[in-house]
VOMILO-475569 format. One record per atom (N, C-alpha, C): residue in one letter; y, z, x. Coordinates in steps of 0.1 Angstrom, whole numbers, plus 5000, padded with zeros to 4 digits. Layout:
// residues N
AYZX ...
END
This chain:
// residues 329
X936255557219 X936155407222 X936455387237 X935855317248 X935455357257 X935855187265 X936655187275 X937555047277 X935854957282 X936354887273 X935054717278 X935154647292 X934354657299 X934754537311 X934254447309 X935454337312 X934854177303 X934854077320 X934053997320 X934253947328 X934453757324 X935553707331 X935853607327 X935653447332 X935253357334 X935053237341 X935953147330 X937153147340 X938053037335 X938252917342 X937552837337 X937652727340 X938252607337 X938652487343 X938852357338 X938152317326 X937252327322 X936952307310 X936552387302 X935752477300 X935452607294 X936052727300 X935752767287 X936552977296 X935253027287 X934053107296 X933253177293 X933953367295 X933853387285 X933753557283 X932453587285 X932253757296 X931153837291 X931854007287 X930854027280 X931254167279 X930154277281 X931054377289 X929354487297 X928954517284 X927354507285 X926154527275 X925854467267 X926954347263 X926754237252 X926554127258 X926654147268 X925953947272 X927453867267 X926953737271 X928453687269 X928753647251 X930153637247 X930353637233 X931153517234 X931453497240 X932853327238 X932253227249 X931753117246 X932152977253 X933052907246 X934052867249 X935252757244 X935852687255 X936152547249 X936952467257 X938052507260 X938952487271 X939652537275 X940852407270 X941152447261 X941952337253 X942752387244 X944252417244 X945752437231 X946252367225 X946352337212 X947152267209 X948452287204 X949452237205 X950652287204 X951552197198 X952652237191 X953452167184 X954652107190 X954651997194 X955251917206 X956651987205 X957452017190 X959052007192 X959052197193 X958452297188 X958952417183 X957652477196 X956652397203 X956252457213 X955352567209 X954752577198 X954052697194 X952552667191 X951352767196 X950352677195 X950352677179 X949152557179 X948852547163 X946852567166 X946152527179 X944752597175 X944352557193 X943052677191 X943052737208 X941552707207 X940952647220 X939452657222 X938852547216 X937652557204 X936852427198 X938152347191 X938752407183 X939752377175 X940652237179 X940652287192 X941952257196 X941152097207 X940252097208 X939352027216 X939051927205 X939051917191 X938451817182 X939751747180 X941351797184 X942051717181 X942851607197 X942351687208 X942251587219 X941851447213 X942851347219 X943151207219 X943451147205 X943451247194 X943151207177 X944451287171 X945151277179 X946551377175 X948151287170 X948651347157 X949951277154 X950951267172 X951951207172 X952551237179 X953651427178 X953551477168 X953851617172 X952851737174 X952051697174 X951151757185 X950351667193 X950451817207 X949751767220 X948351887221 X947751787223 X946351887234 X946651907243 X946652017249 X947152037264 X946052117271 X945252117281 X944552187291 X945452257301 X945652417296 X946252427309 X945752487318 X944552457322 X943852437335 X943752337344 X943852307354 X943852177361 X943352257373 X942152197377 X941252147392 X940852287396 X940852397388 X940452527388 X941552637388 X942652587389 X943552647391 X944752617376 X945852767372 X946652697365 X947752647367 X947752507355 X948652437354 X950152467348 X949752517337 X950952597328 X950752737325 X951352827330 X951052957331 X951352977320 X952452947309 X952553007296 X951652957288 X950852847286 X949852807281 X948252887285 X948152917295 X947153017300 X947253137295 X948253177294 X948353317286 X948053347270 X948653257268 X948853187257 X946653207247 X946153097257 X944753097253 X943853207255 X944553287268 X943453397272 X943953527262 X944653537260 X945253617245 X944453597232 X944753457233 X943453467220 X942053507219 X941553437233 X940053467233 X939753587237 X940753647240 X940753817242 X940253897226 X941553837217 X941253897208 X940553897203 X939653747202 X938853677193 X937553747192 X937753857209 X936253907211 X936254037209 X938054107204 X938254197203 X938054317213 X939154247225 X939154307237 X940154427237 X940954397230 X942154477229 X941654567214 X941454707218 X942154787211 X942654907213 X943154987203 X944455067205 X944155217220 X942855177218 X942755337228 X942655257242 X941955137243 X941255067258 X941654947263 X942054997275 X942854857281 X941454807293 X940854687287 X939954677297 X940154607311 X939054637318 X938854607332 X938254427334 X939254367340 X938554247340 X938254207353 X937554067352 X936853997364 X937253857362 X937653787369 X937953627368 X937353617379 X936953427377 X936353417391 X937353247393 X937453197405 X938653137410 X937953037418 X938452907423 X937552827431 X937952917446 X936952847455 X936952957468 X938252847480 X939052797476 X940052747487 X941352737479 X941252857469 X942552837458 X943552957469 X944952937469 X946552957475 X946053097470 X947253227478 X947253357472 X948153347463 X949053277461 X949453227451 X949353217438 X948353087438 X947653067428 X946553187421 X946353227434 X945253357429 X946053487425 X947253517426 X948053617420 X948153537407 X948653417404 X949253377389 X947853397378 X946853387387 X945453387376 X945253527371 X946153627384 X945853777382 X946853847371 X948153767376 X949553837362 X948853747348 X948353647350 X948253607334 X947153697330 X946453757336 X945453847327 X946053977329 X946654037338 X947454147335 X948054177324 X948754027320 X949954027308 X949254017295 X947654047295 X946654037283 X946354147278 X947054227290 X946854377285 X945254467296 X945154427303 X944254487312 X944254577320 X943754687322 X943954807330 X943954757342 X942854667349 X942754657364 X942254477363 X942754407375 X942254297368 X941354237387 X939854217386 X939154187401 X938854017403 X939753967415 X939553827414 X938253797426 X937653737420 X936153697429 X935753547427 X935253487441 X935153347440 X934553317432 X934553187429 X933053157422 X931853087427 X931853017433 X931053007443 X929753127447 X930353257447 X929853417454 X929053407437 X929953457426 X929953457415 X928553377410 X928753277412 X927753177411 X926653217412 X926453207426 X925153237431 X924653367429 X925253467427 X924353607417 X924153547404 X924953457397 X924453457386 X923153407384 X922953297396 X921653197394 X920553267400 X920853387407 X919953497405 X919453517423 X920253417428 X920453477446 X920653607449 X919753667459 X920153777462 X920853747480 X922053787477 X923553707491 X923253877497 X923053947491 X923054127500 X922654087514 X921454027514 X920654057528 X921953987538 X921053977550 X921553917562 X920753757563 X920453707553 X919753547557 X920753437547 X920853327550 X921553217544 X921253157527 X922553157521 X921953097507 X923352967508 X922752897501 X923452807500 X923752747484 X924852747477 X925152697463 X926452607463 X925852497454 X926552397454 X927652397438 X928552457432 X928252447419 X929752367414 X929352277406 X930052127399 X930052137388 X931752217389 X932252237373 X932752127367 X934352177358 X934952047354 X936151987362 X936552107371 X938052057379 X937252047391 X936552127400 X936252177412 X934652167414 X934652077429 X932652117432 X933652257442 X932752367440 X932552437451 X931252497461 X930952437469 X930152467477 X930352567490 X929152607491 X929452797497 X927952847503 X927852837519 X927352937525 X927453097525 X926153157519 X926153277517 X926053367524 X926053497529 X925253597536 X925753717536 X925153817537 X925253987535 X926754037523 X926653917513 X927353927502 X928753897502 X929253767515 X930553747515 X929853567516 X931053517513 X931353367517 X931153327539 X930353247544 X930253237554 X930753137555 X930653007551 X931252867552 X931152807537 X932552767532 X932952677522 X933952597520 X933452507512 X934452417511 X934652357497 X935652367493 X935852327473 X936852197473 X936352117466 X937251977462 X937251957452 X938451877444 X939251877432 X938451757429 X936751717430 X935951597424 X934551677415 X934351677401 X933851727396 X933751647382 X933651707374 X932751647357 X934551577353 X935551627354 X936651557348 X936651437355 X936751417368 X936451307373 X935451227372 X934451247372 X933551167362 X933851077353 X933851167345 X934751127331 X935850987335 X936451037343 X937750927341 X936850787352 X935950817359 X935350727368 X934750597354 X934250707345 X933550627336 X934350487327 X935350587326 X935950547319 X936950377326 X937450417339 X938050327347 X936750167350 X935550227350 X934350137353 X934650027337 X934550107326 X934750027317 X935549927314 X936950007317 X937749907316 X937849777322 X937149817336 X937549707347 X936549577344 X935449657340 X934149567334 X934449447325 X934349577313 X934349517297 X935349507291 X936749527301 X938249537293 X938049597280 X937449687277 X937349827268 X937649957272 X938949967260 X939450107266 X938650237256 X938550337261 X937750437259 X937850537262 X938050677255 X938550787258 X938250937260 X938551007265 X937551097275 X936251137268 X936551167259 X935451267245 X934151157247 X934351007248 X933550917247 X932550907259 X933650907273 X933450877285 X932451037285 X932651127284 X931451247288 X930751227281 X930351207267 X929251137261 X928251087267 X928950987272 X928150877280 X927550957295 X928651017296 X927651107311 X926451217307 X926751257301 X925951357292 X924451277291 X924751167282 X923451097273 X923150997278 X923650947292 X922650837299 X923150827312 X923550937313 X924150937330 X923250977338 X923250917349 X922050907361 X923250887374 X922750997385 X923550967402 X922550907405 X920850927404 X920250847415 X919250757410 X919650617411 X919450447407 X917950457409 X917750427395 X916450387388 X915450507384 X916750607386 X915950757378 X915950737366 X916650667358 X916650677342 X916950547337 X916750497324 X916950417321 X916950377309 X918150427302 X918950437287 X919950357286 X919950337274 X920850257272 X921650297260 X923350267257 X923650327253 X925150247239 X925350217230 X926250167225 X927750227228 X928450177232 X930150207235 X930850117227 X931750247216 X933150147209 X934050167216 X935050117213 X936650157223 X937450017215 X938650027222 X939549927216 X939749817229 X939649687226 X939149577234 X940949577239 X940949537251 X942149527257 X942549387258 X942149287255 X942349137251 X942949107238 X942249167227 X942549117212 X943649267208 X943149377214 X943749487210 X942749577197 X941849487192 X940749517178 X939749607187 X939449667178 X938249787179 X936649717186 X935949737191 X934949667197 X933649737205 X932649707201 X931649757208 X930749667218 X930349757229 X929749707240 X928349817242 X927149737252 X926049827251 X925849867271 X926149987272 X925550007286 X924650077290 X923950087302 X922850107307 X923550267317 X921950347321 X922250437331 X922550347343 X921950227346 X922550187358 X924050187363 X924250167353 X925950117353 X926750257356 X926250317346 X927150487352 X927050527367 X925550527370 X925150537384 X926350487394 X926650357391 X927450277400 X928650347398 X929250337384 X930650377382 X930950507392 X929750647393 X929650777397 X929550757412 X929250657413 X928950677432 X929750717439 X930850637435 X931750707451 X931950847448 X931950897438 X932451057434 X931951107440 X930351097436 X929051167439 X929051177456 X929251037461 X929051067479 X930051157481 X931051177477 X932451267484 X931851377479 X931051437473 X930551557469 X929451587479 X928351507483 X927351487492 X927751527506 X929251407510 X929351397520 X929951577527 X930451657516 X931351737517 X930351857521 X929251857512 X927751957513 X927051957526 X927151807532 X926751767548 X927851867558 X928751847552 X929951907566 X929852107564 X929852127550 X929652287551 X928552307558 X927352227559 X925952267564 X926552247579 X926752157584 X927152117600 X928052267603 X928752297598 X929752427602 X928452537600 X927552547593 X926552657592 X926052727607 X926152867605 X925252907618 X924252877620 X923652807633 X921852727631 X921052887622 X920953037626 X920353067618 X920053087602 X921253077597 X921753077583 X921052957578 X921552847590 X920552677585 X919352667584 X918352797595 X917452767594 X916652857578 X917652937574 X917252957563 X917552907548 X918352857548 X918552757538 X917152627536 X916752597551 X915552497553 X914652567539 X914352657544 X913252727536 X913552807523 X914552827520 X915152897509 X915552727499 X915752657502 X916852567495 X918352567489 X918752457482 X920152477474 X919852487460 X920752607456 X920952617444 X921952497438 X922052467427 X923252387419 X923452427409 X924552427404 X924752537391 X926252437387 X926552507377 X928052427368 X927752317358 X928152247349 X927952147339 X927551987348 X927951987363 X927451897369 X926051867373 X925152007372 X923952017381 X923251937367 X923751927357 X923151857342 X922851707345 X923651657353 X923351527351 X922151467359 X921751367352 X920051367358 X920651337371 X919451327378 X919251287394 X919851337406 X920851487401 X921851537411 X921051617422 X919751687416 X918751747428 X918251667435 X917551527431 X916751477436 X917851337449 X919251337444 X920251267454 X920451377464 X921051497461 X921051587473 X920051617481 X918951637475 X917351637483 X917251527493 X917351457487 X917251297493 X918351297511 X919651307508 X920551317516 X920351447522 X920851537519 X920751647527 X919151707537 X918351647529 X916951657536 X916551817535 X916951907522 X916452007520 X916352057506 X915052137504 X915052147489 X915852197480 X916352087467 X917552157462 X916952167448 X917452247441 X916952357425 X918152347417 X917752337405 X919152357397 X918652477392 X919752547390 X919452717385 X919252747367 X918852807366 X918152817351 X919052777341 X920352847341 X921152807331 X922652747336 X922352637343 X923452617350 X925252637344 X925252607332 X926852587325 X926952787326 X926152877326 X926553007326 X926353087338 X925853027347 X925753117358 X927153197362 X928553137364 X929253217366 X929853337359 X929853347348 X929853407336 X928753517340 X927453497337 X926853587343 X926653647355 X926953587363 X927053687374 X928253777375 X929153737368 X930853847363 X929753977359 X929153947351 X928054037346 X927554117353 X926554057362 X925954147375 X927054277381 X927954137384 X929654217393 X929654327380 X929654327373 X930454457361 X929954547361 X928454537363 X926954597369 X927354697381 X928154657391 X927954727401 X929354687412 X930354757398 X931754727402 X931854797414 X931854917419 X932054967433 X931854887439 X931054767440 X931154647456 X932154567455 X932854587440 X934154467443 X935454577446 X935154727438 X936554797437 X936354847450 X936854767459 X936954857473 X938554867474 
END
């Protein structure tokens, strides 16, 4: 029996597993639930995701990931233990080789505690790589050469955006505005609106199934219950993609604006190949309609969403597992 190298994208919202030669076996939310007084979980991943906002008061849902980085180290261990085993990472002869990938302006710090919680999972060696780099192999860039790539990718904690070349990071920049924030933009829009409160599971619904960044791309409409903040009684309201559009804007330009300033720091050659290469987008963000055709728009260069956006990182751990000598230096 022969140790597995798994490679892992843990994320603010999902924790994708792959494993060398099996392709990936785990996507789950990155969600525990735990028993508020004795602290012990009670269910890890989808499980634990169906009881977010719908929980007695002795249990809590807890995410303990926050903005790419973790929040509760014993909770992180806690979940990556499970889905370790769940994939049957651990057994008695093979302590595998892993790969996490990390947003690209995370503390050494923070990037040691991402490294001891998977150490303490039982791992022989454990390789931290951006994700951003990650990314962009996965979406199927080749960063080896000496010419410019450019990937924009919009998870659930973190956009990280990342000038490429001869297979390192040349200019990036990562900010804590992504799909959670969304979410809560959505949700804050409503309230202010239709004094309807409404809760996360609902609010990404709505981003999912009629969400639009660029005005007058789509035009769905959509029924929203929630609990009316006047009477206090249960209540439904009907919104439009316009409306999301608006609620999303400011998010969206601080994402925009941030893609403008990595390009400004670009070497003119690197920029001049990006002209002609374009932007990749990758992460659960490149999902939402209109996000190519708003960056196109602003940035004034052709931008692609990559084939399978919610897995690129994941698979490119894959590639990396492919051809670990370029990470084990």
């Amino acid at each position: 029996m022969f140790a597995k190298d798994i490679g892992i994208d843990l994320g603010t919202a999902n924790v994708l597993i792959y494993i060398k030669g099996q392709g990936i076996v785990l996507n789950e939310p990155s969600v525990v639930a735990m028993d508020a007084e004795t602290k012990k979980p009670l269910a890890v991943g989808s499980e634990a995701r169906e009881m977010l906002g719908r929980t007695p008061g002795s249990v809590v849902a807890i995410r303990p990931m926050k903005d790419g980085v973790i929040a509760d180290f014993e909770i992180t261990e806690v979940m990556l233990n499970h889905f370790i085993r769940k994939i049957n990472g651990k057994s008695f002869l093979s302590r595998p080789r892993i790969l996490i990938c990390c947003p690209s302006n995370i503390t050494q710090v923070e990037k040691n505690a991402i490294k001891e919680a998977a150490e303490r999972t039982g791992a022989k060696k454990v390789f931290i790589e951006e994700e951003p780099k990650v990314a962009a192999i996965g979406a199927g860039m080749d960063i080896s050469k000496p010419s410019g790539n450019m990937v924009i990718d919009i998870g659930g904690g973190t956009t990280d955006i990342a000038v490429l070349s001869l297979g390192g990071i040349v200019t990036s920049s990562s900010i804590k505005i992504a799909g959670n924030v969304f979410d809560s933009d959505i949700m804050k829009y409503i309230k202010d609106k239709y004094k309807l409160l409404i809760g996360d599971r609902t609010a990404e619904e709505i981003k999912i199934s009629i969400g639009t960044v660029f005005s007058g791309n789509k035009n769905d409409k959509m029924e929203v219950r929630g609990r009316d903040l006047v009477t206090g009684l249960p209540h439904s309201i009907t919104i439009c993609s316009d409306e999301v559009e608006e609620a999303l804007r400011e998010s969206v330009y601080i994402i925009v604006h941030t893609a403008k300033s990595v390009l400004e720091q670009t070497p003119p050659e690197l920029a001049a190949d990006i002209i002609d290469k374009g932007i990749v987008i990758t992460g659960g963000g490149a999902l939402i309609d209109g996000f190519d055709l708003l960056l196109a728009h602003e940035l004034k260069v052709p931008v692609f969403i990559a084939e399978s956006p919610l897995t690129c990182v994941v698979e490119g751990t894959g590639i990396l597992l492919d051809n670990i000598h370029l990470i084990d230096k």
